[in-house]
ROGUTI-437607 format. One record per residue (C-alpha): residue in three letters; x, y, z. Coordinates in steps of 0.2 Angstrom, whole numbers, plus 5000, padded with zeros to 4 digits. Example, Ala and Ser with C-alpha at 12.3 -4.5 7.8 and 13.67 -1.06 7.14 Angstrom:
BEGIN
ALA506249785039 SER506849955036 
***
This chain:
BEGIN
UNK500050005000 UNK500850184995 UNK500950315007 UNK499650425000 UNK498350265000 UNK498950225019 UNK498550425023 UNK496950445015 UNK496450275026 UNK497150365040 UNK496250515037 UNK494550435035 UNK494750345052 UNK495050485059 UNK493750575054 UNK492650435057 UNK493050425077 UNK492950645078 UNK491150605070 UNK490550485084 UNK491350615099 UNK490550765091 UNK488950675090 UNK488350615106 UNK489150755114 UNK488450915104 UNK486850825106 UNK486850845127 UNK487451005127 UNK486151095115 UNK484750985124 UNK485251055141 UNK485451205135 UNK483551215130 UNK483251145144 UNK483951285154 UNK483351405141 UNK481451325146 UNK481551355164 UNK482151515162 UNK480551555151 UNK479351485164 UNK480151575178 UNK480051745169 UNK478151705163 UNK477851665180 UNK478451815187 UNK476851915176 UNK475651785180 UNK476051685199 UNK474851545200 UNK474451455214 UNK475951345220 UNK475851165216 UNK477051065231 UNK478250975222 UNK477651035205 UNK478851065188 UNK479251225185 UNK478051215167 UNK476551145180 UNK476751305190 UNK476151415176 UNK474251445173 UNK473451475157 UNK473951655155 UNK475551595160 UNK475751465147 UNK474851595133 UNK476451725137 UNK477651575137 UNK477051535119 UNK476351675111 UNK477651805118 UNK479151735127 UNK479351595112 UNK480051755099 UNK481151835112 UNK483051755109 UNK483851665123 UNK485151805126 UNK483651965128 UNK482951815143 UNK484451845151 UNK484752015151 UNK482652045157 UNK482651925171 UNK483452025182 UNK482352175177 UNK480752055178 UNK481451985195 UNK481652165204 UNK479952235196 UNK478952095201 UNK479852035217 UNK480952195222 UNK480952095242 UNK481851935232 UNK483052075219 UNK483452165235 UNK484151985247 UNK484951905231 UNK485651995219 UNK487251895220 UNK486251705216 UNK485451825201 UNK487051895195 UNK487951705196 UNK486351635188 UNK486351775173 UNK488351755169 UNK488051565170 UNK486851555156 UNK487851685147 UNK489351555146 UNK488251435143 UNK487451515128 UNK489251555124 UNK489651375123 UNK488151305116 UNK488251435099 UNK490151375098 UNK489551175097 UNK487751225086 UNK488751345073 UNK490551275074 UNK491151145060 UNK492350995063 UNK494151035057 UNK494150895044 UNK495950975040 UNK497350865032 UNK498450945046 UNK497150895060 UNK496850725054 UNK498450645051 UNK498950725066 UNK497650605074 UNK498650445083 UNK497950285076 UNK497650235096 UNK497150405103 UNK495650425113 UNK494150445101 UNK493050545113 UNK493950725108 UNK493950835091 UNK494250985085 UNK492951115080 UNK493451295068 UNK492851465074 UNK492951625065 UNK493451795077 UNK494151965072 UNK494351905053 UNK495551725056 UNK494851555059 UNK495351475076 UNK495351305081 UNK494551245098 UNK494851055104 UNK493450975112 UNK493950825125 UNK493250725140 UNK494050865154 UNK493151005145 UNK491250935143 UNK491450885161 UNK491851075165 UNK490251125155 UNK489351015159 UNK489751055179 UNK489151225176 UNK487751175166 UNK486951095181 UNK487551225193 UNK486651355183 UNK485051235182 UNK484951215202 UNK485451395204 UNK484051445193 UNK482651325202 UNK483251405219 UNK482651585214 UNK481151505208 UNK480851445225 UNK481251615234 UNK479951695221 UNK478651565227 UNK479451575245 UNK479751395247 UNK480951395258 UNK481251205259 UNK481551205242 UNK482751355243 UNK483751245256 UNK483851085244 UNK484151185228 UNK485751265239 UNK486551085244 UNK486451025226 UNK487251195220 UNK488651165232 UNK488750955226 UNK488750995210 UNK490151105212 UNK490950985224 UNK491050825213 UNK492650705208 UNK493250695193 UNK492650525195 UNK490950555200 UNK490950695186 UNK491650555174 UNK490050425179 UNK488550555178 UNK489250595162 UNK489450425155 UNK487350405163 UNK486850575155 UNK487650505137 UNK486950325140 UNK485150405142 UNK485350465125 UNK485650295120 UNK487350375113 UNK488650295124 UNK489950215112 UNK491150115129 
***
């Protein structure tokens, strides 16, 4: 077999095993992120229209039908970044009291979802670097749960790997921005037990192994059926 047969064989493989990495992984990220994105909507239409609190409830359950009506009609043609930037403004017209004693968990929660939304446009726009450089560079035996993805800033195209360490960073603050943002929906509705649980599994979440990290990632994957071990 030439050379030039033996890198082309090469190159396929390698591109094969970015393929199967990006997949699975691109896939969690953009559904939590709508997740996140969801519970941030039903907070804010909640604010305008409180109904009467259902113990133990989803957030989505909390929302009557005018709620739902300005989730759907409204909130649903407003981008994800203008929910960020009006929840703190919804949060301090409608509950001043709450805006006033946290404005610290509303800050954290409105930077995380800004990194978050960050993130998730850098894995939903962002294209495999399917370079000859990038591919052959590829060890025949390395892990196949990383890749490569090209980015275009201030007029050059930059090149950002994706591996196990990273997603398990994202990921980590994915789920402290999800409990972060369930805790303020429990100080609007004054649930103060929920406010005490939602605070423990911020500070777990944040508290994790790498091994621990490594095994809820590995069950988050193996939900979507998209686990390749």
């Amino acid at each position: 077999m030439d050379t030039e047969q033996e890198a082309r064989i090469k190159r396929v493989k390698a591109l094969s095993n970015m393929a199967k990495a990006s997949i699975p992984i691109r896939g969690v990220i953009l559904e939590f992120a709508i997740m996140l994105e969801d519970i941030l909507t039903n907070i804010i239409a909640w604010c305008f229209y409180p109904a009467t609190d259902v113990s133990g409830a989803d957030v989505t359950d909390q929302l009557d039908k005018n709620g739902i009506e300005l989730k759907f009609l409204i909130l649903s043609k407003i981008d994800f970044n203008n929910k960020i930037d009006i929840l703190k403004d919804v949060v301090s017209a409608k509950k001043p009291s709450v805006w006033k004693a946290n404005k610290k968990l509303v800050q954290e929660i409105v930077r995380g979802l800004k990194e978050i939304k960050a993130f998730r446009n850098l894995l939903a726009h962002s294209p495999l670097d399917m370079s000859r450089e990038y591919s052959l560079s590829v060890e025949d035996n390395a892990n196949s749960e990383s890749f490569q993805v090209l980015k275009y800033r201030k007029g050059k195209i930059e090149k950002e790997t994706m591996d196990k360490d990273r997603i398990k960073l994202e990921l980590r603050k994915m789920n402290a921005t999800w409990f972060r943002l369930l805790q303020l929906f429990a100080l609007l509705r004054d649930d103060r037990q929920d406010v005490e649980t939602c605070k423990r599994l911020v500070e777990l979440s944040n508290s994790l192994t790498d091994e621990e990290e490594g095994r809820g990632l590995k069950e988050l994957l193996k939900a979507y059926g998209l686990d390749h071990s």
